[in-house]
N, C-alpha and C positions, 0 to 999 in steps of 0.2 A: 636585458632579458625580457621576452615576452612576456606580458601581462593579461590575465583571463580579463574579459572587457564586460562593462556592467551595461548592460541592454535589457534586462528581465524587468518590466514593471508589476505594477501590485496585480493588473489583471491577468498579465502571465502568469506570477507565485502562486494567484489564488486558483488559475485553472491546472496549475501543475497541482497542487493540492489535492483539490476534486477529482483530477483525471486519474491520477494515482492512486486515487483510493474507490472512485467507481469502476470496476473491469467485468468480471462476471459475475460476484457475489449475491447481487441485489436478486438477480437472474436467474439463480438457482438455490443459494442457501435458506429462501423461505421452505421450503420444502424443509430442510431440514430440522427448522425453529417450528413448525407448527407440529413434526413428527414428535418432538420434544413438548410441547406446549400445546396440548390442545384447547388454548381457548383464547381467543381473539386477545379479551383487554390483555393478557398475559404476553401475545406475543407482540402488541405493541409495547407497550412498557419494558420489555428487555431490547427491542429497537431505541425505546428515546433513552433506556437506560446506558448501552452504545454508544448513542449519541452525546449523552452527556458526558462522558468519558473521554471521548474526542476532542470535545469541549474544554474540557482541564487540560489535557495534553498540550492541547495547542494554544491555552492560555501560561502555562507553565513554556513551553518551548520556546513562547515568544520571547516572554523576557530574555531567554537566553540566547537567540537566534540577535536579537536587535543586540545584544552587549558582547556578544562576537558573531559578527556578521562574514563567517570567513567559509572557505568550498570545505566542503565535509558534513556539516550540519552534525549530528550526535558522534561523529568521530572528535571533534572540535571538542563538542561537551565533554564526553567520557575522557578524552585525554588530558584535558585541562584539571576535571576534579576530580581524577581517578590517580593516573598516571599514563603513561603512552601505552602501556600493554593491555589496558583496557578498551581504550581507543582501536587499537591493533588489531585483536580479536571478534569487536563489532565487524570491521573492514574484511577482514579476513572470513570470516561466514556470510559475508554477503557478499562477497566477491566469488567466493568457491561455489556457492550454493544457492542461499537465499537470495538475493536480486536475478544473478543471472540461470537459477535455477526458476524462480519466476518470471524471466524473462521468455525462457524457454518455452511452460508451461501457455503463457500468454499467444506465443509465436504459434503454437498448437492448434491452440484454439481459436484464434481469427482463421488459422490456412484453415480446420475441419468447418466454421461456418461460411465459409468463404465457398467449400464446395457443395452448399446447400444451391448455389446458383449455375457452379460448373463443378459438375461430377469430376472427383477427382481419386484414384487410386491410392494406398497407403505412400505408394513413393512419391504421388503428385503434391500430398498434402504438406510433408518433409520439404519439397522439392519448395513449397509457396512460402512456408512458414521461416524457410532460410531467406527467399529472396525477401520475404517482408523486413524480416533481422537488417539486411543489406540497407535496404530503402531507408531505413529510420535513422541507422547508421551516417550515413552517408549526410543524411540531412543536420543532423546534430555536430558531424565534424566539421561542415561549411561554414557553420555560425551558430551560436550559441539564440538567436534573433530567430532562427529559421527554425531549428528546435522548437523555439516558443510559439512561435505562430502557428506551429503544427501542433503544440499543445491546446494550442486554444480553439483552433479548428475541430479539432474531432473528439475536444471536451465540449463545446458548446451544441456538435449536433448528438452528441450522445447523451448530452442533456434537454435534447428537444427529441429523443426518440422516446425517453424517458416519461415525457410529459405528454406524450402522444398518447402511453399506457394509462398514464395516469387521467387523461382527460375521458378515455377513452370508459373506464373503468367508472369513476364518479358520473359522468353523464349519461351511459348506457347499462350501466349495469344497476344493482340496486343493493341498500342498506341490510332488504329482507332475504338474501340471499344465504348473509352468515349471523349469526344468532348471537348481538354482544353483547346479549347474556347469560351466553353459555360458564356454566360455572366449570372451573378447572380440576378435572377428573383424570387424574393418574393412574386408577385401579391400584396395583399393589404399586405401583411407584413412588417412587422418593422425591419429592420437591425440591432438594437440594440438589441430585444427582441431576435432574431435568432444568434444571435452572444454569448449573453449569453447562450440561450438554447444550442447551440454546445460546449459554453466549459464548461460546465457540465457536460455533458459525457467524453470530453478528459480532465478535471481537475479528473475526478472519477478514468476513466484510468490511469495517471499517479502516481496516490499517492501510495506509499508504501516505497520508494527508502529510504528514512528516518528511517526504521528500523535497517539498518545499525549505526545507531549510539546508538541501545540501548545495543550491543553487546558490548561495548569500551571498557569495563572492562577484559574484554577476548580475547582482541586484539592482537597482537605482534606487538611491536612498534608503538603504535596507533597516535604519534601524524606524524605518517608519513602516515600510512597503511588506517586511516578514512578518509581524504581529499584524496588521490588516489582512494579507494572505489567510492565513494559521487558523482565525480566528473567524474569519468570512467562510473560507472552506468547509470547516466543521460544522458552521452552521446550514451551509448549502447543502452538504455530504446528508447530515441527520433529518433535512426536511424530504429528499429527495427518496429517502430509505424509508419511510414513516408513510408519505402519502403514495407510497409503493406497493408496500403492505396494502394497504388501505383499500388500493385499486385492486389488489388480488384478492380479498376478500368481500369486493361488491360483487367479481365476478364468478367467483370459485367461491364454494362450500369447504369448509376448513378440510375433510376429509378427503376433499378430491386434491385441496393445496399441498396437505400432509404427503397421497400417493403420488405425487405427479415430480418427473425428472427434470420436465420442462417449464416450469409454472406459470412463467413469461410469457412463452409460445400458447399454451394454451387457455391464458386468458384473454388473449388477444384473438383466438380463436373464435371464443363463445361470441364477439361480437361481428369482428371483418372477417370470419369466416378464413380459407386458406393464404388469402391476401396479410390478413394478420400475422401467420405463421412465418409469410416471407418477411413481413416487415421488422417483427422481433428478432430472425436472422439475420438479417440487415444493422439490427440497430448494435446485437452482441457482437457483429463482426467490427462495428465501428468503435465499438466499446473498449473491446480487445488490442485492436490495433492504435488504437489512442495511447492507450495505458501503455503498449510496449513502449511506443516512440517516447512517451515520460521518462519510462524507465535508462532507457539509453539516455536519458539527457540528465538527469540528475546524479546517480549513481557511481560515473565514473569520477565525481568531484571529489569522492570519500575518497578513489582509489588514489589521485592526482595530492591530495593531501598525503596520504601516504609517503610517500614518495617522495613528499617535500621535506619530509620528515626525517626519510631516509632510512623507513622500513619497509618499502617495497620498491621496485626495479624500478632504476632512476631514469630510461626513458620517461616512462609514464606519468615524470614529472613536467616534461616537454609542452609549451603551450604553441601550437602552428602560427608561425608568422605570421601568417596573411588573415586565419579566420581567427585566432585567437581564443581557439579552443582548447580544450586537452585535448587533442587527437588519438593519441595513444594510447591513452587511456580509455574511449571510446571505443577504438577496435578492438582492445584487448577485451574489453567483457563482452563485446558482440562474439568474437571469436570463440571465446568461451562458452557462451549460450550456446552454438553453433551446435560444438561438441557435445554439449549434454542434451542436445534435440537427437543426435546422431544415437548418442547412447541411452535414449531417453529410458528404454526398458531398465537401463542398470542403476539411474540415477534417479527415479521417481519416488522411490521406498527414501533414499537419502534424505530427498531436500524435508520430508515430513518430519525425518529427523532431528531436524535440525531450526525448523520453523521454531519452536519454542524458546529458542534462543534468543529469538528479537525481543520477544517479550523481557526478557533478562536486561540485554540492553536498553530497553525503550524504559522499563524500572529506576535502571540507573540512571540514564539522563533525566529523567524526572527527579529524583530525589537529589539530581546536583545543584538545583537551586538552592536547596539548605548549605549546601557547602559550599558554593559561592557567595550566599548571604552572609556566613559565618565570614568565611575567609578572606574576604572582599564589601567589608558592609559598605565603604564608601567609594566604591568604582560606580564609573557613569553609566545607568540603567535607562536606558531611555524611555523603555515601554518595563515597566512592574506589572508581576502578575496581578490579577482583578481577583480578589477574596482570598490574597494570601494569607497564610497556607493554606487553605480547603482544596482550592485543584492540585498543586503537586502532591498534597498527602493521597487525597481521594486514587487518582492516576497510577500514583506508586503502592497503594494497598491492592488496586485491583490486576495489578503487574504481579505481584507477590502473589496473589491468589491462583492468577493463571497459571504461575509456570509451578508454581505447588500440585493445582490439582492435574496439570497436564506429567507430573511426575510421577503422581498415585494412579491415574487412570493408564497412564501409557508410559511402563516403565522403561522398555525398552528402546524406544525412540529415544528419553530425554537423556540415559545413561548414553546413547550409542552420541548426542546432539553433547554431551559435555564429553566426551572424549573426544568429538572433532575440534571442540574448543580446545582441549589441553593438547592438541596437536601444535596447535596454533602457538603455542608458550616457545618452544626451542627455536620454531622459524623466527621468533619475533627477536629473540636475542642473538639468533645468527643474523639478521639482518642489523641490528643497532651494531655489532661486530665488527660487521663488514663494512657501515657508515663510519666508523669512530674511524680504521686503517684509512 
């Protein structure tokens, strides 16, 4: 039987990391955290507070990523210390929705800044953001090598369009611009409700770094190479979002940060002028189209586990002869993103639905290091988390808080996002069912 082949090194893990978790956040949800936060140190501090968070996560994952280094990454976790139907249900809303429903939205938005260069109609942009699907596709089922080169490729210049703002920002713009002493004034606001509402956008922005562990199986020397990833990323991810910040307030005045759609675009403005404009075009098209091609290449490994498992369609356990991929597995969520781009009007209100549900699972894999420590103190750990237990508690307190306050503020989404979970319960034992005959 074909065998998934281990070609991903630490520089691949760590840019699949990065890429995954830089796409368009950086780009536009200041806007949002300064609308919530009006005052500079405030909205850096809930960025490095973010960032430290990623931090834990990815210290706590480590450990677990190096001591099962297998394709799935937190489907592996939750099945192992949960049970399978835990496992199942992660798979299962990211399969239906969450990845490939971010795949989609990703696919959207390279084809709409793509036609900041060639004007393109609503059917054109549909028409670019499939054939993009295709491309990334196509490259990932070749070779799992090619995937990664292409990860690293349009991580590394989206991390240099990045630095283009930010050099551009500290060296032309000025300190006296935004006032970081301005003290933080909420009028009749609530500082708890403001504080949530800002890390909701920097908890949005941050997530992705985690797909690095669905690749493990493909790793070279992974119980070295994933906790180097994990751990390098997040630190890459939080310096890159801080001295970002930093550049949009040398050049924008927090007021114009707070109204502005664009913030990227228009700090880049104040200084190269409409040159600017095109080139933060440029850089969120490269941004974008990075992240999907990640996307396609990690993702399908949860599905591929699956299936090995013998809870989801036993093609899609298939690894191609020749490239030694999951191939099937590959087109099937391409396939599927396809679909929810076609129907994107019917499916866009969904995937919000159901976004809070990561946070559940990303909860739970965090706190299975207690239960792997308990249940396993003497299995071989290659890499231990660094200030156990402070980051998997921290991590799993601020997961518990997410999806609490995301249930008080928006009830209808999380009710409508835990009934597409309990959908997921009967498929899960009609399939073990259908495995056991």
């Amino acid at each position: 039987m074909t065998e998934l082949k281990r070609a991903l090194t630490a520089f691949d893990l760590t840019m699949i990391a990065v890429g995954a978790s830089i796409g368009s956040g950086i780009f536009l949800t200041p806007a949002l955290v300064a609308n919530a936060l009006p005052s500079p140190l405030w909205i850096l501090g809930v960025w490095a507070i973010g960032g430290i968070l990623a931090l834990c996560g990815a210290l706590t994952y480590a450990e677990l990523g190096a001591m099962m280094p297998r394709a799935g990454g937190l489907y592996v976790f939750l099945s192992e210390a949960y049970g399978g139907l835990f496992g199942f249900l992660f798979g299962w809303a990211y399969f239906l929705v969450v990845n490939t429903g971010s795949l989609a939205a990703l696919a959207m938005a390279f084809s709409t800044y793509f036609g900041f260069f060639i004007p393109l109609s609503d059917t054109g942009i549909t028409l670019v953001a499939i054939t993009g699907i295709c491309i990334v596709t196509t490259l990932n089922v070749i070779g799992v090598k090619a995937g990664g080169i292409f990860s690293d490729v349009f991580t590394v210049l989206k991390l240099l369009g990045i630095a283009v703002l930010v050099l551009a920002g500290l060296g032309w713009g000025s300190s006296a611009t935004t006032d970081f002493g301005q003290p933080l004034d909420l009028g009749s606001g609530d500082l708890g409700n403001a504080l949530a509402l800002a890390m909701v956008s920097v908890l949005w922005s941050y997530g992705g770094w985690q797909h690095a562990t669905f690749t493990a199986a493909e790793a070279v020397n992974p119980q070295k190479t994933i906790p180097r990833a994990l751990i390098l990323g997040s630190l890459i991810i939080m310096g890159v979002y801080l001295a970002a910040n930093l550049a949009y307030m040398f050049l924008l005045p927090l007021p114009t940060i707070a109204s502005s759609s664009r913030v990227a675009a228009d700090a880049m403005i104040v200084v190269l002028g409409g040159f600017g404009g095109a080139f933060i075009s440029l850089t969120i098209f490269v941004s974008t189209f990075g992240t999907s091609g990640i996307y396609t290449l990690t993702a399908p490994r949860i599905y591929y586990a699956m299936a090995r498992d013998g809870v989801f369609f036993k093609r899609v356990a298939d690894v191609h002869p020749r490239f030694q991929t999951p191939a099937h597995a590959i087109v099937f969520q391409s396939a599927w993103a396809i679909v929810l781009i076609l129907l994107w009007g019917t499916y866009e209100s969904l995937i919000s639905y159901v976004v809070f549900t990561d946070w559940i699972f990303f909860g739970l894999a965090a706190a299975s290091v207690f239960v792997f420590r308990r249940r396993m103190p003497d299995a071989e750990r290659p890499y231990r988390t660094s200030g156990y237990p402070f980051p998997p508690l921290f991590f799993t307190a601020i997961s518990i808080w997410f999806v609490i306050n995301t249930f008080i503020t928006k009830p209808a989404e999380s009710w409508a996002g835990i009934g597409f979970l309990a959908l997921g319960v009967p498929v899960y034992f009609f399939w073990k069912k259908r495995s056991a005959k």
